[in-house]
C-alpha positions in Angstrom: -164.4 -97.2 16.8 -161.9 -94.4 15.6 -160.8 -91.8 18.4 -161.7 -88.6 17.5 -158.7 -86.1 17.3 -158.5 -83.7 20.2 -160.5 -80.7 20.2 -158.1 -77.4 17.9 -156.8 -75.0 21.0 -158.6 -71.7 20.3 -156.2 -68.6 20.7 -158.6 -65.6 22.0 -157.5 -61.8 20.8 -158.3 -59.4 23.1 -159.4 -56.1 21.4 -157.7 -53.7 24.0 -154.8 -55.8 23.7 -154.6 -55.3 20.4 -155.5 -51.7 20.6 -152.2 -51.4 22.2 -150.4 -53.4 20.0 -151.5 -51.1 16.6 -150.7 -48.4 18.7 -147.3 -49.3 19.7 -146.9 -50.2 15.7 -147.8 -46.6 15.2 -146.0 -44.7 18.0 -143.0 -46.9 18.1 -142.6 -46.2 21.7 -144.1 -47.6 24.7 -144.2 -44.5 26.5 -146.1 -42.7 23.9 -148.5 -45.5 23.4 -148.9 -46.0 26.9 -150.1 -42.2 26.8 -152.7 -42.8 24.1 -154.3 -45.8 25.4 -154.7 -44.4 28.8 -152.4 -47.3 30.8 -148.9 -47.3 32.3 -145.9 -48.0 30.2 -145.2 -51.2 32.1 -148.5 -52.2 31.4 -148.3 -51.7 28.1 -145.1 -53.5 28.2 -146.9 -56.6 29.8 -149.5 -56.4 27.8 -147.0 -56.8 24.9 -145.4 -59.8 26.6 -148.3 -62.0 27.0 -149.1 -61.5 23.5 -146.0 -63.0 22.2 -146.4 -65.7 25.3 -150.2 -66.2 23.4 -149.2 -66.5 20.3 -145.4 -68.4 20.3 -144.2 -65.7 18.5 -141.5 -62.2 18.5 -143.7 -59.3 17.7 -141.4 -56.4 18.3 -137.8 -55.7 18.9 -136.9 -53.8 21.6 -134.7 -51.0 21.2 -134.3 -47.1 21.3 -137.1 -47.0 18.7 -139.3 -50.1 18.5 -139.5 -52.2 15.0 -142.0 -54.8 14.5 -140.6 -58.6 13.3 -142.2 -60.2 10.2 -144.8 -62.0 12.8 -145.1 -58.5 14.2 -146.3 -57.3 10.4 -148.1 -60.0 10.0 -150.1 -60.0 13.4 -150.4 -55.7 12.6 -152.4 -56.3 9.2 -155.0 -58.7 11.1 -155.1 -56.3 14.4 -156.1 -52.9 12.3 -158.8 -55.3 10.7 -160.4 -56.9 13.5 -160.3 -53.6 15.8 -162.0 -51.8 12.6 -164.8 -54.5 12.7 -164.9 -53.9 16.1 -165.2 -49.9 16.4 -167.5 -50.4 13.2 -170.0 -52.5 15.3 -169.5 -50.4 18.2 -170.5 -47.2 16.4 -173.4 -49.1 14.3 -175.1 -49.9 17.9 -173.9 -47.0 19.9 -173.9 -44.1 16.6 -174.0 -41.3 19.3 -170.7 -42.1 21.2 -168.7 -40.9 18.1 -170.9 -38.1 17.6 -169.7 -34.4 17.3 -167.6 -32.4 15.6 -163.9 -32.6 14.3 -162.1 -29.9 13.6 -159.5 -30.8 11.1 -156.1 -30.0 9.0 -154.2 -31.0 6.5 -151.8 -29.5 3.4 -153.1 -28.5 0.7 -151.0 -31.3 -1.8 -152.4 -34.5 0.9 -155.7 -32.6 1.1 -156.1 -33.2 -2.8 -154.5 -36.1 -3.6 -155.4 -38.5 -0.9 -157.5 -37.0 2.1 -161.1 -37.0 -0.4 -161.5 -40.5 -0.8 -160.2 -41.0 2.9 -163.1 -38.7 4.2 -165.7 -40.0 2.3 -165.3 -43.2 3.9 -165.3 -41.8 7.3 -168.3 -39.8 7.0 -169.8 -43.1 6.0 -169.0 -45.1 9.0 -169.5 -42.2 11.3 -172.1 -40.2 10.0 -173.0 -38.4 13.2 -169.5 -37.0 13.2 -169.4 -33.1 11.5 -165.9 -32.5 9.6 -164.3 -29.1 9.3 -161.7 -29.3 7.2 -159.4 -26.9 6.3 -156.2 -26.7 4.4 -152.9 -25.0 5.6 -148.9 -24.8 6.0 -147.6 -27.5 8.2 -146.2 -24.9 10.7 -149.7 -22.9 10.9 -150.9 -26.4 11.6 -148.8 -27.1 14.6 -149.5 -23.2 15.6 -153.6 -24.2 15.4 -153.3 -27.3 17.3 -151.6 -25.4 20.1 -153.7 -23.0 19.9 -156.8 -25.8 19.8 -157.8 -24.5 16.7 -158.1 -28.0 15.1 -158.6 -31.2 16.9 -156.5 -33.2 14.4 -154.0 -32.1 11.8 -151.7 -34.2 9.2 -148.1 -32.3 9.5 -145.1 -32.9 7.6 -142.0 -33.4 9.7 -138.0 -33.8 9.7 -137.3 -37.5 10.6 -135.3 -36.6 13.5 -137.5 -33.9 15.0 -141.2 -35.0 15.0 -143.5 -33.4 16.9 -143.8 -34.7 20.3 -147.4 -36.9 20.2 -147.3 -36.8 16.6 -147.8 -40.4 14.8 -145.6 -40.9 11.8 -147.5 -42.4 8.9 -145.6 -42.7 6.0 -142.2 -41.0 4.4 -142.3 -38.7 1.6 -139.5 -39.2 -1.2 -139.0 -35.3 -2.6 -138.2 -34.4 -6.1 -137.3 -31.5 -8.1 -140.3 -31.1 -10.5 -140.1 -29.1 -14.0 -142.8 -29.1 -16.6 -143.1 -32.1 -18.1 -142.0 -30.9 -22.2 -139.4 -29.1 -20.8 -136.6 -31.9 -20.5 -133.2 -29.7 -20.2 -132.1 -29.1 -17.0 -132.5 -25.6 -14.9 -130.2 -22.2 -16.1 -128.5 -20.7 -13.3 -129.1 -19.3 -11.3 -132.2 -21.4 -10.9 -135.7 -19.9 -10.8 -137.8 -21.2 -8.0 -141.5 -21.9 -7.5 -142.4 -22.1 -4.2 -145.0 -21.8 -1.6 -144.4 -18.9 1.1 -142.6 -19.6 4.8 -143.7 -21.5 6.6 -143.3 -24.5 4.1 -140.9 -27.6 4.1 -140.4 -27.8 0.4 -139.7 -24.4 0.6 -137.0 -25.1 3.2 -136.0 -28.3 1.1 -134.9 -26.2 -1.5 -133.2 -23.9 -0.2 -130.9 -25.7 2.0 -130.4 -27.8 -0.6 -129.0 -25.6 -3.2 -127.5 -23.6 -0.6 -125.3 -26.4 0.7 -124.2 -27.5 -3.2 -123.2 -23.8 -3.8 -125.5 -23.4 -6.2 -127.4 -19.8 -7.1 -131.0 -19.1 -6.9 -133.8 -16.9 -7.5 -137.6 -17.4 -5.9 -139.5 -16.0 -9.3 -142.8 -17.3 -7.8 -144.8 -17.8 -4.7 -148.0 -18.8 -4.4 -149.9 -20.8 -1.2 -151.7 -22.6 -3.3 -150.4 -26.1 -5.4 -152.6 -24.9 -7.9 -150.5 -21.8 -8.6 -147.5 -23.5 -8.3 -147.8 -25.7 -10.4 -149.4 -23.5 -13.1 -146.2 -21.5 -13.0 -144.0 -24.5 -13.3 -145.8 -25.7 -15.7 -145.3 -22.5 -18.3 -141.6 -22.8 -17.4 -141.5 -19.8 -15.0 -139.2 -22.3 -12.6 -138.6 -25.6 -10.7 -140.5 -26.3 -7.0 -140.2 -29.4 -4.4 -143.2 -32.2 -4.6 -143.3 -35.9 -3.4 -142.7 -38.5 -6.0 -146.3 -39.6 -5.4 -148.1 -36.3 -5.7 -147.2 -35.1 -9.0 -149.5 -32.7 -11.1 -150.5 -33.2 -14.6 -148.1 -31.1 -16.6 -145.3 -31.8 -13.9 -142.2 -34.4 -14.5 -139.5 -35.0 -12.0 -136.4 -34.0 -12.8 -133.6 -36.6 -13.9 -131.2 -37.5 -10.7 -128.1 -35.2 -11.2 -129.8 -32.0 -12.2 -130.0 -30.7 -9.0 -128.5 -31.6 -5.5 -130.7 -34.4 -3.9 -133.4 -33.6 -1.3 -134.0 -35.5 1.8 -137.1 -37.1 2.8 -139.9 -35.6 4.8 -142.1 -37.9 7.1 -145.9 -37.1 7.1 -147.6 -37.5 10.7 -150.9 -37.3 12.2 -151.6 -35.1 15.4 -154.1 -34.8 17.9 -154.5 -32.0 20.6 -154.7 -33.1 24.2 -157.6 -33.5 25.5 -159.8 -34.2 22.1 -162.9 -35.8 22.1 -163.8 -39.6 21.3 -165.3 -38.5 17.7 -161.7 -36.7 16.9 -159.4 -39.7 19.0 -161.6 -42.0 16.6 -161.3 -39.7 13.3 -157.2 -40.0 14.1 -156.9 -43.5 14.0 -159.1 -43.6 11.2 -156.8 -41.6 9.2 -153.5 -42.7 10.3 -154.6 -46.2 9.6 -155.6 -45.3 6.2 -152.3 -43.2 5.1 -150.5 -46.6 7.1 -152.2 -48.3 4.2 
């Protein structure tokens, strides 16, 4: 009679493990992870370790700022889907430990183009949550959180000054945008639409140009993306958008027309001190922007 094979070794995740391990993907700091998960750094650090131990494989490399390996990646996709099953069965037999209000902001351009769709499916996992969302300039953001106006804010930031506790979650390329029939390039000196301080495309621009010498004019200022691009779009001037948030009627602007911008890196904040429906509403959206 045939042997049978010995049994397959079974490898078990732990969740809070894992926990740390998305957060550490996110944060890209020990420290700050160890922070948001409510542990020591060399816990966090251990935790880490045994991981790799468990699983035979390099997840991270260690440095001044953490990267994940391709295993890291790998192990990252199946982490923010198993801890999603997890909190999702969680707050299906617990639907009061999430419950409350969030008080939350965003920019007006994310708000439109990407934060509807991300909401909606929120509200529908947590529906005893209560969003209150409202749209702003990233620096009357940061002045709201401080002020704990808002539980949660997404922020755009310089890559090399981020806002201490703030989670990057993806980089914006910038372009020079013109109306879209309007294909020669800008007249000196060049007209400008642009929201009012404090905005980072309106910064963008300005340094920009500034540093290549070149003259300009602000001919139009509104707060809103709607008015902006309105006016760009009946040739009034040129603003600053992300590649990837482009309004009908807007083009951007062949390479060489203008001196080059530099990227910005969009972030998600949360105040110190926020409650589990917010802490939960935070991951929820940086793991969707991460996607």
């Amino acid at each position: 009679m045939a042997k049978a094979p010995p049994p397959k070794r079974l490898i078990d995740l732990d969740t809070a493990v894992l926990r740390s391990f998305r957060t550490l993907a996110e944060t890209r700091s020990f420290t700050r992870t160890a922070e948001r998960v409510g542990r020591t750094q060399p816990a966090v650090t251990q935790q880490i370790r045994k991981l790799e131990v468990l699983l035979g494989e390099t997840l991270v490399v260690r440095g001044q700022r953490i990267a994940l390996t391709a295993a890291g990646e790998t192990l990252l996709g199946y982490a923010k889907q198993i801890l999603d099953l997890a909190d999702g069965a969680a707050a299906a037999l617990k639907p009061s430990a999430d419950a409350g209000e969030v008080r939350f902001g965003s920019p007006e351009d994310i708000a439109t183009f990407f934060l509807p769709d991300i909401l909606a499916r929120f509200v529908h996992r947590h529906p005893a949550v209560r969003l209150q969302t409202t749209c702003a300039l990233t620096l009357d953001l940061l002045k709201g959180l401080g002020r704990r106006s808002y539980d949660v804010v997404v922020i755009k930031q310089e890559p090399r000054s981020i806002h201490p506790g703030a989670v990057p979650v993806w980089r914006e390329r910038l372009v020079w945008a013109g109306a879209a029939d309007v294909p020669a390039g800008p007249a000196l000196p060049v007209r400008l639409a642009l929201s009012p301080e404090p905005c980072v495309y309106r910064a963008r621009a300005i340094a920009a140009l500034s540093a290549a010498g070149a003259p300009w004019s602000i001919v139009y200022t509104s707060p809103s993306l709607a008015g902006v691009a309105a006016a760009v779009r009946a040739g009034l001037g040129v603003t600053v958008l992300p590649r990837t948030m482009m309004p009908p009627g807007l083009a951007p602007m062949p390479a060489g027309r203008l001196p080059a911008l530099a990227d910005t890196v969009v972030c998600v904040a949360t105040r110190a001190g926020a409650p589990p429906a917010a802490q939960a509403f935070a991951r929820f959206v940086a793991d969707a922007f991460g996607h």
